[in-house]
ZAMARGU-4260 file (C-alpha; in steps of 0.2 Angstrom, whole numbers, plus 5000, padded with zeros to 4 digits):
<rodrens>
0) 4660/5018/5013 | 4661/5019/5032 | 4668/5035/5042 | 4684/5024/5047 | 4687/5021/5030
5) 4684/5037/5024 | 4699/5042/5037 | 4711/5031/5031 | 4707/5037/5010 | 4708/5055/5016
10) 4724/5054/5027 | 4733/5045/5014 | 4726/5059/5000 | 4733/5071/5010 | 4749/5063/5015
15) 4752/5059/4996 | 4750/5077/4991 | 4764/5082/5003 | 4780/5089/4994 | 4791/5078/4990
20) 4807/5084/5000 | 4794/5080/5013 | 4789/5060/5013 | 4796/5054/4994 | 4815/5055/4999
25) 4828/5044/5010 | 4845/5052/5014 | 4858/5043/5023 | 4876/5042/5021 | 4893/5029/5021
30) 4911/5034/5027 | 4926/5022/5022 | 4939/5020/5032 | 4953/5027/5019 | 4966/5037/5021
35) 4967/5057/5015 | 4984/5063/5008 | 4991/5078/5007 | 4998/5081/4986 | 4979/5073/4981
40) 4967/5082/4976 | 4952/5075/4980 | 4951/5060/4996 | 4935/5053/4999 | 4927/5055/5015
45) 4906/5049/5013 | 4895/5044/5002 | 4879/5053/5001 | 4863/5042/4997 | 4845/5051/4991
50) 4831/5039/4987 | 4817/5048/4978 | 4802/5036/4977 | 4795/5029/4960 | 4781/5041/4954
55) 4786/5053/4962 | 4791/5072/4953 | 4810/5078/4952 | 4816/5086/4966 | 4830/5101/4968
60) 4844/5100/4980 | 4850/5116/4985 | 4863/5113/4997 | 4872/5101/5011 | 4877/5105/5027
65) 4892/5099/5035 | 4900/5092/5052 | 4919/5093/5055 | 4917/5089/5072 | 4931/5077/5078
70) 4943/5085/5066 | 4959/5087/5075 | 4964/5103/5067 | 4953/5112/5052 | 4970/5120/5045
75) 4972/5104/5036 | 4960/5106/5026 | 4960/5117/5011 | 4945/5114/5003 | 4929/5103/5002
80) 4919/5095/4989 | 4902/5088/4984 | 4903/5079/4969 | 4887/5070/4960 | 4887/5054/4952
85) 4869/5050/4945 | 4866/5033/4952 | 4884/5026/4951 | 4887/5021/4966 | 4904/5017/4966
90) 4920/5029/4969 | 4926/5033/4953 | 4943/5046/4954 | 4930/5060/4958 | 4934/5075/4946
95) 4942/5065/4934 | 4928/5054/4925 | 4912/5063/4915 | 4898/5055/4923 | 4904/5064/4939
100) 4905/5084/4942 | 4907/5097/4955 | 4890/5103/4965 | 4899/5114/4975 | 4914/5116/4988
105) 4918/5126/5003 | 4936/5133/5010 | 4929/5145/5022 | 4930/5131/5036 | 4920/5130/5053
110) 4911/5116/5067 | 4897/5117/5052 | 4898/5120/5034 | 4886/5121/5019 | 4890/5119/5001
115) 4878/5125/4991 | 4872/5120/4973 | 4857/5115/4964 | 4854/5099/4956 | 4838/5093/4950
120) 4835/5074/4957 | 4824/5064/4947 | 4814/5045/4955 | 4826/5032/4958 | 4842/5032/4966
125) 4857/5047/4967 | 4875/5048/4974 | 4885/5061/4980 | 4904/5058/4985 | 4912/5072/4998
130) 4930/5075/4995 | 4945/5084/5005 | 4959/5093/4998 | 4974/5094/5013 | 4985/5109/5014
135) 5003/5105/5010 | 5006/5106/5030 | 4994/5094/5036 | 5001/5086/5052 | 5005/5066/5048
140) 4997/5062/5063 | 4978/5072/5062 | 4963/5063/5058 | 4949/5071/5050 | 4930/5067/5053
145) 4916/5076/5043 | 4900/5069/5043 | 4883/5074/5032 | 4869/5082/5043 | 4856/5088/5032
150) 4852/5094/5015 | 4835/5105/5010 | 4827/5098/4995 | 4813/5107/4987 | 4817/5122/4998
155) 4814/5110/5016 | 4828/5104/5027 | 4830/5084/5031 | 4842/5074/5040 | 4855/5063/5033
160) 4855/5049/5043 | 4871/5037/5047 | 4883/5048/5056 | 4900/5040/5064 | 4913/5045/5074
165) 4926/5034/5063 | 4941/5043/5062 | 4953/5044/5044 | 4970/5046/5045 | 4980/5059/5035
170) 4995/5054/5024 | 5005/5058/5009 | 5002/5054/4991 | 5020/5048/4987 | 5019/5042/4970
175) 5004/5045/4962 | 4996/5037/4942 | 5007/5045/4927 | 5018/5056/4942 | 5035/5062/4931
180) 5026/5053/4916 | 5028/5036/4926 | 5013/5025/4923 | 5013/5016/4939 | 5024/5016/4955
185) 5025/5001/4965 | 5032/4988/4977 | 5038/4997/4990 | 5053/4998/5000 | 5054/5011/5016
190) 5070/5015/5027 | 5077/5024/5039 | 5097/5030/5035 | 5109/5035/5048 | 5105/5052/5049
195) 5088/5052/5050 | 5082/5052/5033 | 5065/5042/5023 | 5072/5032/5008 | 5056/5024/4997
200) 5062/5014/4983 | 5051/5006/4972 | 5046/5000/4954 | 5046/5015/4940 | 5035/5007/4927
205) 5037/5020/4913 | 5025/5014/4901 | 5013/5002/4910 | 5009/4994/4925 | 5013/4978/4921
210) 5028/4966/4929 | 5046/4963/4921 | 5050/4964/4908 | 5047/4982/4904 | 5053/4998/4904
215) 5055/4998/4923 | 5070/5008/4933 | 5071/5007/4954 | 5065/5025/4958 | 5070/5034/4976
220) 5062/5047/4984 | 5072/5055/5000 | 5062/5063/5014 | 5072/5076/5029 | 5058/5078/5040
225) 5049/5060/5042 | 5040/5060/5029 | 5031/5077/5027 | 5039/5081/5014 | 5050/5072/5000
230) 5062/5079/4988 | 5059/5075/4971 | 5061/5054/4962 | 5081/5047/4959 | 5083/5034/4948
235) 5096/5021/4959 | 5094/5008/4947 | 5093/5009/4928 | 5101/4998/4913 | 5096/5010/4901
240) 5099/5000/4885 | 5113/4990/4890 | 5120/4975/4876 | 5110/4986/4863 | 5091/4983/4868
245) 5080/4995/4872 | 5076/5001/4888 | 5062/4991/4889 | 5069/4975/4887 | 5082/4980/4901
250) 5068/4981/4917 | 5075/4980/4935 | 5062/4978/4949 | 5059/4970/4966 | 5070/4985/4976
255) 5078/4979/4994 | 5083/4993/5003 | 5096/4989/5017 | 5104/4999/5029 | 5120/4994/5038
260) 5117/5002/5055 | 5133/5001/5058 | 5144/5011/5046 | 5128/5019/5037 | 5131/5012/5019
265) 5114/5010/5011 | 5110/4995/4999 | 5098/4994/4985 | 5093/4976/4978 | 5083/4975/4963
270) 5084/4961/4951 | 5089/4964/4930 | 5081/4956/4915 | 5090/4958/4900 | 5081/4953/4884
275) 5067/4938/4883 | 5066/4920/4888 | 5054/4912/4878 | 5042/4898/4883 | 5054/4884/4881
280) 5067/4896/4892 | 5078/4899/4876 | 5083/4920/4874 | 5074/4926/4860 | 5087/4935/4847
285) 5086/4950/4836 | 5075/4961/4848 | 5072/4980/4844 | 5058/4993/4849 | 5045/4987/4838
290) 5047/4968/4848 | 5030/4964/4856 | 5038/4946/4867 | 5036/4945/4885 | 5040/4932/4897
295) 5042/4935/4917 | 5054/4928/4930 | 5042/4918/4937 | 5029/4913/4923 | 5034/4897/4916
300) 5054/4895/4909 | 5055/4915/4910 | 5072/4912/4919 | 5081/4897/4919 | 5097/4888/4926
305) 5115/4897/4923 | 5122/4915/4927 | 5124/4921/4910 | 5111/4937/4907 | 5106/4926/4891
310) 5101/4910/4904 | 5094/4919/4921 | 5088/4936/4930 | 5103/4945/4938 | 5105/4952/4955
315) 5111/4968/4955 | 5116/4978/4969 | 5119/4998/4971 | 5126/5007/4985 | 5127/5025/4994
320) 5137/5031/5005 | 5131/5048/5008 | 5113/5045/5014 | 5104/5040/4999 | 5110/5058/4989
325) 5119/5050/4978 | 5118/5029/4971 | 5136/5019/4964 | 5136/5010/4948 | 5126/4994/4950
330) 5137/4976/4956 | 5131/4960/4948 | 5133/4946/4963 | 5124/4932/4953 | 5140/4921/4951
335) 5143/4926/4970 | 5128/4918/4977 | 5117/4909/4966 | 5116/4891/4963 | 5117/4887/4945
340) 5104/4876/4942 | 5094/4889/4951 | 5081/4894/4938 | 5081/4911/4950 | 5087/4921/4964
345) 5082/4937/4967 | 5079/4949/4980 | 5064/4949/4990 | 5056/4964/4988 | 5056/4977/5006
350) 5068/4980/5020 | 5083/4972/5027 | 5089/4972/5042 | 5106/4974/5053 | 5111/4960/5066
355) 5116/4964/5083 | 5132/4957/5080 | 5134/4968/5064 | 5128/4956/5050 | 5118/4961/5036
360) 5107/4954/5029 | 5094/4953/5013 | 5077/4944/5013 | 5079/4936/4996 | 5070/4921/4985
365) 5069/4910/4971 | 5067/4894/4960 | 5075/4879/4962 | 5082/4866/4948 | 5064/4863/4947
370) 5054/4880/4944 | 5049/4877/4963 | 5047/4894/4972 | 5058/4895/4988 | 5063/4909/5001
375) 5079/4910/5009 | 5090/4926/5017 | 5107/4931/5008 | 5120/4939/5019 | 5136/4948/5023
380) 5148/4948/5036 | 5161/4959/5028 | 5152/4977/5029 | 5143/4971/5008 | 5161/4966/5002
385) 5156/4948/5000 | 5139/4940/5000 | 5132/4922/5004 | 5115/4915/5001 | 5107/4903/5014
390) 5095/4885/5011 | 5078/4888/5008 | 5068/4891/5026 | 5053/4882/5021 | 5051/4864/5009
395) 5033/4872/5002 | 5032/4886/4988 | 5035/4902/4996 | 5042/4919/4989 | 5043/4937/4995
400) 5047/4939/5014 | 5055/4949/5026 | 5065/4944/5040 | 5068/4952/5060 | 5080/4947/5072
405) 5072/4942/5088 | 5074/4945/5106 | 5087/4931/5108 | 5097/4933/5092 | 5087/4922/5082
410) 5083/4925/5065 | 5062/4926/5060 | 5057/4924/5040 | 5040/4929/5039 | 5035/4925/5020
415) 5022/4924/5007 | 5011/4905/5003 | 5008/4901/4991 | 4995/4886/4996 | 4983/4900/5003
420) 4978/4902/4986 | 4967/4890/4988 | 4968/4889/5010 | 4953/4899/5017 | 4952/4893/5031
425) 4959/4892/5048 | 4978/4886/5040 | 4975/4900/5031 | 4991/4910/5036 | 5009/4919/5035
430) 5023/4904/5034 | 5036/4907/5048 | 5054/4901/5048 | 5067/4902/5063 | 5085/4902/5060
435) 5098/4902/5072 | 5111/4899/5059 | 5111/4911/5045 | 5099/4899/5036 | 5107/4884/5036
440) 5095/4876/5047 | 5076/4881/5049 | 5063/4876/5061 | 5046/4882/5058 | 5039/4896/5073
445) 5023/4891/5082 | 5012/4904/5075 | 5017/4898/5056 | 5001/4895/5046 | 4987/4900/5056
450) 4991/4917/5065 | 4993/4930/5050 | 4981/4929/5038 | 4984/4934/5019 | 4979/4935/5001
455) 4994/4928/4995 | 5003/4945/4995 | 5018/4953/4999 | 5021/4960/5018 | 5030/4969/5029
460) 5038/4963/5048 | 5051/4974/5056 | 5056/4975/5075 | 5054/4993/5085 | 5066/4994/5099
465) 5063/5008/5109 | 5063/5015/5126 | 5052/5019/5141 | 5055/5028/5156 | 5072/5022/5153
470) 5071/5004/5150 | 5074/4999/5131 | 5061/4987/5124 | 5055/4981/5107 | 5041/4976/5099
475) 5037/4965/5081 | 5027/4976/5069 | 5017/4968/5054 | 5007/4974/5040 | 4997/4967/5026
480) 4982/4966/5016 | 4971/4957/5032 | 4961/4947/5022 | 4962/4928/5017 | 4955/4932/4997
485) 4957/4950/4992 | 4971/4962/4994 | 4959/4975/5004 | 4960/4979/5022 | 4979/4987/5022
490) 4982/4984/5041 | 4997/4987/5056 | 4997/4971/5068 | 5010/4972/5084 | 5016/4958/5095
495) 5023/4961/5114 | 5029/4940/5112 | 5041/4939/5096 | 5026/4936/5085 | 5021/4920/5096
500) 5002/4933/5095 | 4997/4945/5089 | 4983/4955/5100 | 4966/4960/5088 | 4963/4974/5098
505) 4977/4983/5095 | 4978/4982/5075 | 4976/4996/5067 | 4967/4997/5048 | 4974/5010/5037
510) 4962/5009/5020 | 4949/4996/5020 | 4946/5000/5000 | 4955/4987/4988 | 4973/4991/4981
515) 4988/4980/4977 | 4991/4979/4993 | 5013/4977/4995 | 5019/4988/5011 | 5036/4991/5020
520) 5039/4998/5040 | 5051/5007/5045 | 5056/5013/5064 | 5056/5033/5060 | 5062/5038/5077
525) 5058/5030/5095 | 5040/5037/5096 | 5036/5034/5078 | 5033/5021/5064 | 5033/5025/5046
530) 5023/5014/5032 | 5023/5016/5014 | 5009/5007/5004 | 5000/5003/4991 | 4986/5012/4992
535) 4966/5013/4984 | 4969/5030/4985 | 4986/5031/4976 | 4997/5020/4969 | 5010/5021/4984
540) 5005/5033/5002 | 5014/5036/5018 | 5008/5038/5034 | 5015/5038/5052 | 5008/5031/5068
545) 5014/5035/5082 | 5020/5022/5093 | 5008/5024/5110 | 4995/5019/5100 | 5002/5002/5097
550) 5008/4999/5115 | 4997/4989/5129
</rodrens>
């Protein structure tokens, strides 16, 4: 053997026989952009990847060190934790699965931070999730950044590579898995009363998170303070065991929340199902508790033509006229507005909105005498005295939508297509309708089918007016899942042209993790906009933004 190779053997003798924390191990880290909510125990913030090579001997972590540099204010946090999950690398409701347990945490909080514990790391792969609890009064509009630095196995530091300076956003956990022994909160409404106050309204599914029918009431939390804090859940809507069925064949979903801006009166939409339609659309007779049938309002005959509660879904409307404190006795307008041989008009789950000129109006949608899905707005002139339903905006299946009126008094429906099912490509897009009418004429917008991208999902478009340096103004505010296939990428889009574009540069993503993916604005106050979410982190978050971060 010559001297060079001789070199080569002894170098890679020697280089082999170094400890293992030393050259056997890889360290680097991933941060999501998701949000952290205050009520939550645990929010994800990174990921923590060690690689120990094949053949190599276990090796002992003994601690990780911490950045919280880019925090806005470390008073938010309470506390920090690491949490180890073997060589699952997926997040998996850390704390609340076997597989994964506490390493250690940290509430004395500075620029750096270590948390110390040991944990013996064997070849192959390991994960560790950090976690932040907030404090109860964590500013909405903080963002919190804490990045990995280094960790000291077998008694020897290393770096942990894969730092950023991506900020997350702190929020509330509003309505959260089995919360007040609901199984699942969701499809959001969001508004603002007269006095100021945050009304979310939303599904209550009380024994599972599937659609009507079900035990399902319109749940309302109230919020004084812009969403920081929210009194405790309301029923508005609840049929309780109406024509002698049980609750659960008595559902009410699909909430509207409207406010008349002029006189204050707040509206609540939600559309009743009252027993079972079966496949052939006939009502199924003699249902009691034990009853295992299920149809939905729009899954085959599941409503059908007619306005008895035996034939089609109902529309049901509540009012209050004390800033959402206390709910009337729900109206049934079926008769009022729907066509009969509608198979179904309902409301369109969200927001409505007050015209200039002091109409009301609900987004609302259906099935025609066909079973063909259709959108369409319902309105009133009258203060909610008397309602009218308009023609459909658009000749293609469309349901959920909202609408906003635009600069010169024309009315925009913003709706969900069905086609993009199937349409991943550059058609891929919102469907947009103009009115000028109240409904009874449409003209599709220019930026229809093309300039919104979704998953098929519901979404959210509201106008902001505001002012600046004394001049009012008003911008178009959309949110929605931005993705053509999944519901991931919950994002806030604005326009300065009454949605002709929308700028990509000044969209803002809130969780980028997948989740239902349904969301309502609201225009808090003139600086601020509110949104309420369905969330990968819970089932239904809040977060404000503040309005200078949307503007040119």
């Amino acid at each position: 053997m010559n001297t060079g190779i001789r070199k080569i053997v002894l170098y890679c003798f020697i280089v082999c026989m170094l400890p293992v924390a030393v050259c056997a191990q890889q360290i680097t880290q991933q941060r999501y952009n998701v949000p952290v909510l205050k009520l939550k125990k645990d929010n994800p913030v990174a990921r923590i990847h060690i690689h120990i090579d094949a053949g190599g001997k276990p090796v002992l972590l003994s601690q990780m060190t911490f950045s919280t540099t880019g925090t806005t204010d470390l008073k938010d946090i309470k506390q920090l934790r690491l949490y180890y999950a073997g060589a699952d690398s997926g997040y998996r409701n850390l704390g609340s699965v076997d597989k994964i347990h506490l390493t250690g945490s940290a509430d004395e909080l500075g620029p750096k931070l270590t948390i110390k514990g040991d944990q013996s790391l064997s070849p192959g792969d390991h994960y560790f999730w950090l976690s932040v609890e907030l404090n109860d009064g964590a500013s909405l509009v903080h963002v919190i950044t804490i990045n990995a630095v280094s960790a000291v196995l077998n008694g020897k530091p290393s770096k942990i590579a894969g730092q950023s300076k991506m900020q997350q956003r702190t929020g509330v956990a509003l309505r959260q898995h089995n919360q007040d022994s609901v199984h699942t909160c969701r499809i959001p409404g969001l508004a603002t009363a007269k006095d100021g106050s945050l009304l979310a309204v939303y599904d209550a599914r009380r024994e599972n998170g599937r659609d009507l029918q079900g035990n399902i009431d319109i749940g309302v939390n109230r919020s004084t303070d812009g969403g920081n804090n929210w009194l405790p859940m309301q029923i508005a809507i609840d049929m309780k065991t109406w024509g002698g069925l049980p609750e659960k064949f008595n559902g009410v979903s699909d909430a509207n929340i409207l406010v008349d801006k002029n006189t204050g009166t707040i509206f609540i939409a939600g559309l009743w199902m009252h027993g079972v339609l079966n496949e052939q659309g006939r009502w199924i007779e003699g249902l009691n508790e034990e009853s295992k049938d299920w149809n939905h309002q729009w899954k085959g005959r599941g409503s059908q033509a007619g306005y008895d509660v035996k034939q089609t879904a109902q529309f049901m409307i509540v009012k209050s006229e004390d800033n959402g404190k206390t709910w009337s006795q729900p109206v049934n307008i079926t008769r009022q507005c729907k066509k009969e041989e509608w198979w179904l008009w309902a409301p369109a789950p969200g927001a409505g909105i007050t015209l200039r000129d002091g109409t009301i109006v609900f987004p609302t949608q259906g099935r025609d005498k066909t079973g063909k899905a259709f959108s369409n707005i319902t309105y009133s002139k009258d203060g909610g005295n008397t309602w009218h339903t308009s023609n459909r905006a658009f000749n293609e299946s469309t349901t959920e939508n909202m609408a906003v009126e635009l600069s010169g008094g024309a009315i925009m429906l913003n709706m969900r297509y069905n086609k993009n099912k199937t349409d991943t490509g550059d058609t891929n897009g919102r469907v947009i309708a103009i009115t000028r009418n109240l409904g009874e004429d449409w003209t599709e917008h220019p930026a229809s089918r093309g300039a919104l991208q979704e998953p098929v999902c519901m979404a959210s478009i509201i106008r902001h007016d505001y002012s600046l340096n004394k001049q009012k103004k008003s911008i178009l505010l959309f949110s929605n899942p931005d993705s053509k296939t999944l519901r991931h990428h919950m994002t806030i889009k604005v326009s300065y042209d009454d949605g002709l574009t929308w700028p990509v540069n000044k969209k803002i993503l809130l969780d980028e993790w997948k989740s239902r993916g349904y969301s309502c604005l609201t225009s808090i106050d003139n600086d601020t906009i509110g949104i309420l979410y369905e969330s990968s982190q819970c089932d239904l978050a809040f977060q404000q933004i503040k309005l200078k971060e949307l503007l040119p």
